[in-house]
LODORO-413954 format. One record per residue (C-alpha): z, x, y. Coordinates in steps of 0.02 Angstrom, whole numbers, plus 50000, padded with zeros to 5 digits. Each point is the difference from the previous one (the first is absolute). Layout:
! LODORO-413954
ZXY/...
END
This chain:
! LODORO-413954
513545123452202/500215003949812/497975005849986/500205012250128/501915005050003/500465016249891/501305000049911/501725003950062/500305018549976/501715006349936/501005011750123/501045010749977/501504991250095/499804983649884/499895010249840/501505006750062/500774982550033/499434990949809/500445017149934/501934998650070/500054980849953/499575002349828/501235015149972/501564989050078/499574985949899/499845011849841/501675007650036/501004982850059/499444992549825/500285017549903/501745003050037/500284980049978/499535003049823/501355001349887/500135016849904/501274998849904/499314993449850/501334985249993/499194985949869/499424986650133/500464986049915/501504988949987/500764994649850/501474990349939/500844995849824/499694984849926/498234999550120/498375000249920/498745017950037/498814993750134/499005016049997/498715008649877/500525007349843/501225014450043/499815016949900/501235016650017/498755010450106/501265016549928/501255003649903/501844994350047/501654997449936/500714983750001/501514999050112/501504989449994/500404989350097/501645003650131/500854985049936/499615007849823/500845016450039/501464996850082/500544987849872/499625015849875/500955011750115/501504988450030/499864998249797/499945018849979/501565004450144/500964987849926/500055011549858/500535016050121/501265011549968/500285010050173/500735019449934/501805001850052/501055017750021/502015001449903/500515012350140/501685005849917/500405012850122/500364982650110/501674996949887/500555017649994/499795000850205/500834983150040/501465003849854/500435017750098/499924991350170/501194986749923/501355012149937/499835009650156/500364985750128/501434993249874/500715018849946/501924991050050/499514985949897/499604980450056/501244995450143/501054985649959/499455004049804/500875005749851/499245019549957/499264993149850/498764990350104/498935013650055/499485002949825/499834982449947/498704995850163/499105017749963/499864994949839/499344982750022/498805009050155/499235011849859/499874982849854/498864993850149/498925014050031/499605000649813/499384981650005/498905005550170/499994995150159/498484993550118/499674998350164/500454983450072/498054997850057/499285004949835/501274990849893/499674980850081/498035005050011/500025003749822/501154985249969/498864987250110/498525005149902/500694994249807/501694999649967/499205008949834/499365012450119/500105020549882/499795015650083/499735018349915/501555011850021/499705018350009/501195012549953/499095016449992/498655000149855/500944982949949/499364983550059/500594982649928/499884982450052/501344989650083/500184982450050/500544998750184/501334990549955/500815012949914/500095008950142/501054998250135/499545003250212/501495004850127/500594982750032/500214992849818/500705018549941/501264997950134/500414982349938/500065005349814/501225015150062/501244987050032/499774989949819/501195012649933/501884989849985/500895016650079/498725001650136/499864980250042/501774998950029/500235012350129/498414997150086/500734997450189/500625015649992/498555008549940/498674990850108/500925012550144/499415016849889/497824993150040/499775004849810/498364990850025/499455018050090/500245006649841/498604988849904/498465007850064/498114995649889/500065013249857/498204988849942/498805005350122/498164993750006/498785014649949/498494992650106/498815013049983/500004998149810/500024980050011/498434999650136/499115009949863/500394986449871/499754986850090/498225005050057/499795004649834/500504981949940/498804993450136/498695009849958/500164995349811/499274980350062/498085000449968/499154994150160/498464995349906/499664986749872/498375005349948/498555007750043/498064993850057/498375008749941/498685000750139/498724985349962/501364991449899/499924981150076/501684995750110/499694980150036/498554987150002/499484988950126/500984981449952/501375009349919/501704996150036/500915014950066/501645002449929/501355012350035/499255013649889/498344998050084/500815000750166/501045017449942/498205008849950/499104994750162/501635006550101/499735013949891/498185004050050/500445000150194/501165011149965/499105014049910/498364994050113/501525007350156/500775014149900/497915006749964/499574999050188/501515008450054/499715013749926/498225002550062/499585012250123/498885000950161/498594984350020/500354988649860/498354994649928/500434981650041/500055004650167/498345008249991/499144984249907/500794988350111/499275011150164/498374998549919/499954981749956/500434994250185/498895012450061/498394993449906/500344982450037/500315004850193/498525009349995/498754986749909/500764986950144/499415012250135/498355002449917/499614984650014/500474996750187/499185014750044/498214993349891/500134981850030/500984995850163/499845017950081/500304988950193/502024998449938/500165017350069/499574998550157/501834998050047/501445005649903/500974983650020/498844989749901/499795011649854/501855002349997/500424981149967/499375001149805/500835016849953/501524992550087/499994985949909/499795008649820/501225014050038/501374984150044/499824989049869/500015016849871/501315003850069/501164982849979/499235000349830/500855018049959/501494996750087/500274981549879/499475008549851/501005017050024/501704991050009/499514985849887/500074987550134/499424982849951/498274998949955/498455007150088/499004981449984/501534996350157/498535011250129/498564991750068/498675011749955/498554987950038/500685001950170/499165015150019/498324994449971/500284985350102/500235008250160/498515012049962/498714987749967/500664993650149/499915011550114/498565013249919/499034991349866/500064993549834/499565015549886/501215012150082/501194987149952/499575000149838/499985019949971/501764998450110/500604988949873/499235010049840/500735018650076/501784991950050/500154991049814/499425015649917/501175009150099/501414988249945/499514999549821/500295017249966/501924994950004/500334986549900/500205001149804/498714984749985/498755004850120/498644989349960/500584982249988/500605005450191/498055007150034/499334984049946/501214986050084/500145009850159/497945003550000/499674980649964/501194996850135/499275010750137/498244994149948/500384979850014/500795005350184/498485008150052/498824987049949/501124985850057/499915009250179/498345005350054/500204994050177/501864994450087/499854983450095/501654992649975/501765003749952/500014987149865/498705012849914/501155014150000/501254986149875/498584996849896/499575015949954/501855005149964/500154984849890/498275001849930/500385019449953/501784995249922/499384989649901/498405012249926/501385011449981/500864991049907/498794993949869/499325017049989/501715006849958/500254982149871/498255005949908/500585017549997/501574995349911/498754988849873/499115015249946/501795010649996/500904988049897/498864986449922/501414986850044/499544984550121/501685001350084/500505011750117/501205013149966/500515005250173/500114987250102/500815011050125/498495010050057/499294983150036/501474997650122/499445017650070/498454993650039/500554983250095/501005009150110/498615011850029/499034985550061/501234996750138/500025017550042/498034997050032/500554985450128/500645016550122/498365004450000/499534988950154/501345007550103/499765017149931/497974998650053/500615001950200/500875016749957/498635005749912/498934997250152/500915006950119/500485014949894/498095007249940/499054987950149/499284988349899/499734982750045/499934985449892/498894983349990/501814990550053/500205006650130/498135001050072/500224981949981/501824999850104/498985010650131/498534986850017/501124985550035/499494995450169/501824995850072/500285018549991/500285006050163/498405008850044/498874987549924/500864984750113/499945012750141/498015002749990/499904982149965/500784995250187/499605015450084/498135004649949/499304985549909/498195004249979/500635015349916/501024993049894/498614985649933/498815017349987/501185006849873/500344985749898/498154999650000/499895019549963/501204995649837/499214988649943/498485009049989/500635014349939/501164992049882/498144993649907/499265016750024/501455008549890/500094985949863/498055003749978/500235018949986/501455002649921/501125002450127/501744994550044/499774985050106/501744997550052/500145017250076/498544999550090/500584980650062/501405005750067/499175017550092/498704987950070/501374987050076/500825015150075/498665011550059/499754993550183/501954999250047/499755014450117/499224986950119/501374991950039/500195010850128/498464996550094/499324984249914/498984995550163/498915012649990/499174995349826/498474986150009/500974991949878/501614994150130/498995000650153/499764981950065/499205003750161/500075016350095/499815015849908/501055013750076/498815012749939/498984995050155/501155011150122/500055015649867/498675013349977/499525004449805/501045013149959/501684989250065/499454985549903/499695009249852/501445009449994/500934982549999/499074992949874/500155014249908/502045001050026/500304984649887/499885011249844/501335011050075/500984985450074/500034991949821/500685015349932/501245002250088/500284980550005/500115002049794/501105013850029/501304988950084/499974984649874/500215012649850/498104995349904/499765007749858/498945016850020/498704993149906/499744987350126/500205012450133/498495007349938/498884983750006/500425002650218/499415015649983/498355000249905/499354983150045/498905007950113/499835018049929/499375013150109/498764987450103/499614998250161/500274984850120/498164998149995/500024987750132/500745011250148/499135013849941/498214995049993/500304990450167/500545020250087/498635007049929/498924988050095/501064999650154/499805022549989/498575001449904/500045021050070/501715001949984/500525007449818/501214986649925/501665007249916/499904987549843/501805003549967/500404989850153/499334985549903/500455003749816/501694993149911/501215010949929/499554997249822/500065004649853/498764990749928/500214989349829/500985008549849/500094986149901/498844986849915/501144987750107/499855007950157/498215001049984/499774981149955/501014994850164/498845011750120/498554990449922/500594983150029/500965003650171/498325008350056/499094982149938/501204987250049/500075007850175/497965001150028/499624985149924/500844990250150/498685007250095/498654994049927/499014983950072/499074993249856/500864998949831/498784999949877/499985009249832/498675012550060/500935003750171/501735001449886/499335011649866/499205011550124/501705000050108/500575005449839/498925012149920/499905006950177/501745004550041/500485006349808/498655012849980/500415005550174/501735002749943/499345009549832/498745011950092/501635003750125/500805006249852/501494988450026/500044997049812/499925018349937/501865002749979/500434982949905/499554997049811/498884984450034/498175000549914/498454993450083/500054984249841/501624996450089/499124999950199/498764991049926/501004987149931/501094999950148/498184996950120/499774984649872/501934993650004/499795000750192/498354992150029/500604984849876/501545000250127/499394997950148/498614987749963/501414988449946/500975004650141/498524996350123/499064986649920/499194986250121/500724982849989/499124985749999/499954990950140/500664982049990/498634985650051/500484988950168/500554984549978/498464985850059/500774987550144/499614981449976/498794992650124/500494991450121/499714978649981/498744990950111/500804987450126/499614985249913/500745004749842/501535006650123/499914982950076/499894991249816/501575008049961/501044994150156/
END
């Protein structure tokens, strides 16, 4: 019991354990984090500034934007003039070749024709020739399109259409009245070979000037001074606003790239998850020490925290719709389900904190999302129904909601809302609360919890082992609905949970099924105990503990029903059988472990509560007078013989909570066994005299 039981001693090997947990859910919710100092915060032109008053937190230029700049670059290379080289050794090349090929002169031509199309070859070289590729670029671009012509330490400007490329210098070749008449024949001398680009594209020296042209557009607009004030909450952002907050992320970027090692962000945000972590475990270990007694349980909050941090990071690192859209008060929900009411609540305060530390308005979020979890934990102190589980989603929805309306009062000091779309957030976040019913199964069978719902789903007495008992061993089952009911009472006086202990109670005896004859409370006539010495009969009666087990095994109960089989008679003996071989061999030495049930005994408040009232319910059939002394006797008898067998040293129940229990039990059974009053016989008439008889004929 709690007087006499020290307290649970830390081990090495569960250090260990909440050591590891904590450190995984530090690092899941660490590297989650986002580090690269991108503004967290969405914003849009024409859109009012929803968050606090924004100040340059260093100093920055004020970048352009990209539609900005290319506009000023197409502006600026519209003005380009690439560098071109006159290569005049070109003419003097293609001029030899020319009078080589043609030394006899042009066949089918006059002499004098040589030196008229050499001529008109050289008037063409003088006006310049481009490449075909360069000249229709050039051309495509502006038909006003210059270029700078180089000739040695010379350099001039030239439209493009003064110039001519290969095709139209071939075509002008023919303009000349000599030449255009006797074209046929001198198509056949290919004088097109001899019109070769003499204007060639000096791209070194035009990359240079065109970077340097590029480079000439200022990227900045301005400049901010750290502190200076960059927007206002309720101030419309327009373009310019837009440009310097683009501005900021940028610089915020080009800073942290350039840092070495552990960035100190890194380092704070390490810290921060680490001190929340650590002031959750604190207070497990302090307050609710018994959560680690198995991994599984303990690991059901930390998973829980380390998810929903986690879907919050992931929304608000790629700007994903709003953050409102999770169902944080889920969290505490399940926990004050399942644990109890003030983990929930330091669940809900470490995995909002935790949340907070991302979001560019952190505390409107810490004060919707707090009110939230708070009206969900009050609203559900004890599952009955599923129609609870919709009240408390609409019920927290709706504190939400007003919490986040007044929050927006004191922001703005205007009546109507703003935002109405973080209101829309909110509504679907209710729905999102509906999956909380079907989520509550995977929770159980994930961390081996077990909720009110189904405790209730498991005492249904058309369940298979219930209707079972009910045909098969009667008497045992009336003793447990019996044994439930008293123990039910016993845990709503103490404190307990009187649902769990219902449905141990109703299940605790299944293991006779096996042999229901040979329990007083089936037998009808012969008792086959008769033809069986003590130990055999003990070890039978002893068996249905076992039996159940493995009964509970094959129906899939719950382990914490398991667990009401196997404690609901401890480490006691079958009294009966025992004391009745110690009088048959009073000189033999008995082995008492023939006669003793497998155990353990009660770990639980629960446990202990149905070993009192199974151990009551079952003597008190055997009593033959009924009367309050006889009952509270039977009662104080049997309990205190149960507390000085130590039966009660490994559960947390107090001797206020026996005593109440003695007192809950008494009041029981007197109304269970009260003496009826007996109904009066109805007088007979007497019989008539003759004469009257004969008067009447």
């Amino acid at each position: 019991m709690n007087e006499s039981k020290p307290k649970m001693a830390f081990d090495w090997h569960h250090l260990s354990l909440w050591c590891l947990l904590m450190v995984v859910s530090v690092v899941a919710v660490v590297l989650a984090l986002p580090r690269e100092g991108r503004a967290n915060y969405k914003a849009e032109v024409g859109t009012p500034w929803r968050y606090a008053d924004l100040a340059a937190p260093f100093y920055f230029a004020i970048n352009k934007s990209e539609e900005v700049v290319a506009r000023e670059r197409d502006s600026v290379l519209s003005l380009f003039e690439p560098y071109y080289m006159l290569n005049k050794e070109v003419e003097t090349q293609q001029l030899r070749r020319f009078a080589k090929d043609f030394t006899e002169g042009l066949p089918g031509l006059p002499d004098d024709y040589l030196a008229i199309v050499a001529n008109r070859l050289h008037n063409l070289y003088q006006q310049g020739i481009m490449a075909n590729d360069d000249y229709r670029q050039m051309m495509a671009k502006d038909t006003l399109s210059q270029v700078r012509l180089i000739d040695g330490k010379e350099a001039w400007v030239v439209n493009v259409r003064d110039l001519l490329s290969t095709v139209t210098a071939y075509e002008k070749l023919f303009q000349y009245p000599q030449l255009a008449s006797r074209r046929e024949l001198l198509a056949k001398c290919n004088l097109n070979n001899y019109l070769l680009p003499n204007v060639i594209l000096d791209k070194e020296r035009s990359d240079v000037a065109h970077a340097d042209l590029l480079n000439s557009i200022p990227l900045a607009s301005g400049v901010m001074q750290q502190g200076q004030k960059i927007i206002g909450q309720g101030e419309i952002v327009t373009q310019e606003k837009l440009d310097i907050l683009r501005s900021m992320e940028m610089e915020q970027e080009r800073r942290q790239a350039q840092e070495k090692g552990i960035s100190v962000r890194l380092v704070g945000q390490v810290c921060y998850v680490a001190i929340l972590f650590c002031c959750f475990t604190l207070y497990l270990a302090v307050y609710r020490r018994d959560y680690f007694d198995t991994l599984r349980t303990m690991a059901m909050p930390y998973a829980l925290i380390v998810l929903f941090s986690l879907m919050a990071s992931l929304l608000v690192g790629h700007h994903v719709l709003h953050v409102y859209l999770l169902p944080f008060a889920m969290v505490p929900i399940f926990i004050s389900l399942f644990m109890d009411s003030r983990t929930a609540f330091m669940s809900l305060v470490t995995m909002v904190l935790l949340v907070a530390v991302q979001l560019q308005r952190p505390f409107p979020f810490i004060a919707v999302e707090t009110v939230a979890g708070l009206v969900s934990i009050l609203s559900l102190r004890e599952l009955s129904s599923r129609s609870q589980l919709f009240q408390t989603a609409i019920c927290s929805t709706l504190a939400a909601m007003a919490t986040s309306l007044a929050m927006e009062w004191i922001e703005t000091g205007h009546l109507k809302p703003a935002n109405w779309y973080e209101y829309n957030y909110l509504a679907v976040q209710a729905l999102l609360l509906f999956c909380t019913y079907p989520l509550m199964f995977l929770i159980e069978k994930t961390f081996g919890f077990i909720s009110n719902i189904t405790l209730i789903e498991l005492s249904d007495m058309n369940k298979p082992l219930l209707r079972q008992m009910s045909e098969v061993a009667p008497g045992t089952f009336q003793h447990s609905i019996q044994v439930a009911n008293l123990s039910a009472e016993i845990a709503n006086k103490i404190g307990a949970n009187s649902q769990l202990v219902r449905t141990g109670a109703l299940y605790h005896d299944i293991g006779k099924l096996k042999n229901p004859v040979y329990y007083t409370e089936n037998q009808s006539g012969q008792n086959p105990h008769d033809a069986l010495n003590p130990i055999e009969s003990a070890q039978v009666i002893i068996s249905h503990v076992t039996e159940g087990q493995k009964l509970a095994d094959r129906y899939h109960l719950p382990p914490v029903i398991q667990k009401f089989i196997s404690t609901h008679h401890g480490l006691g003996k079958a009294k009966y059988f025992y004391v009745k071989y110690q009088n048959e061999h009073p000189d033999e030495p008995v082995d008492s472990l023939l006669f003793t049930y497998p155990g353990p005994n009660p770990q639980t408040k629960e446990q202990a509560i149905l070993m009192m009232a199974d151990t009551v319910e079952a003597a008190s059939r055997s009593l033959t007078s009924y009367t309050e002394t006889d009952l509270r006797q039977l009662v104080e008898r049997l309990i205190d013989g149960q507390v000085q067998e130590g039966y009660f040293r490994d559960c947390p129940i107090t001797f206020r909570d026996i005593a109440w229990a003695k007192t809950v039990l008494i009041e029981k059974l007197k109304t269970i066994y009260h003496t009826r009053i007996s109904y009066p016989e109805q007088k007979q008439p007497k019989e008539p005299s003759g004469d009257v008889s004969t008067n009447h004929q």
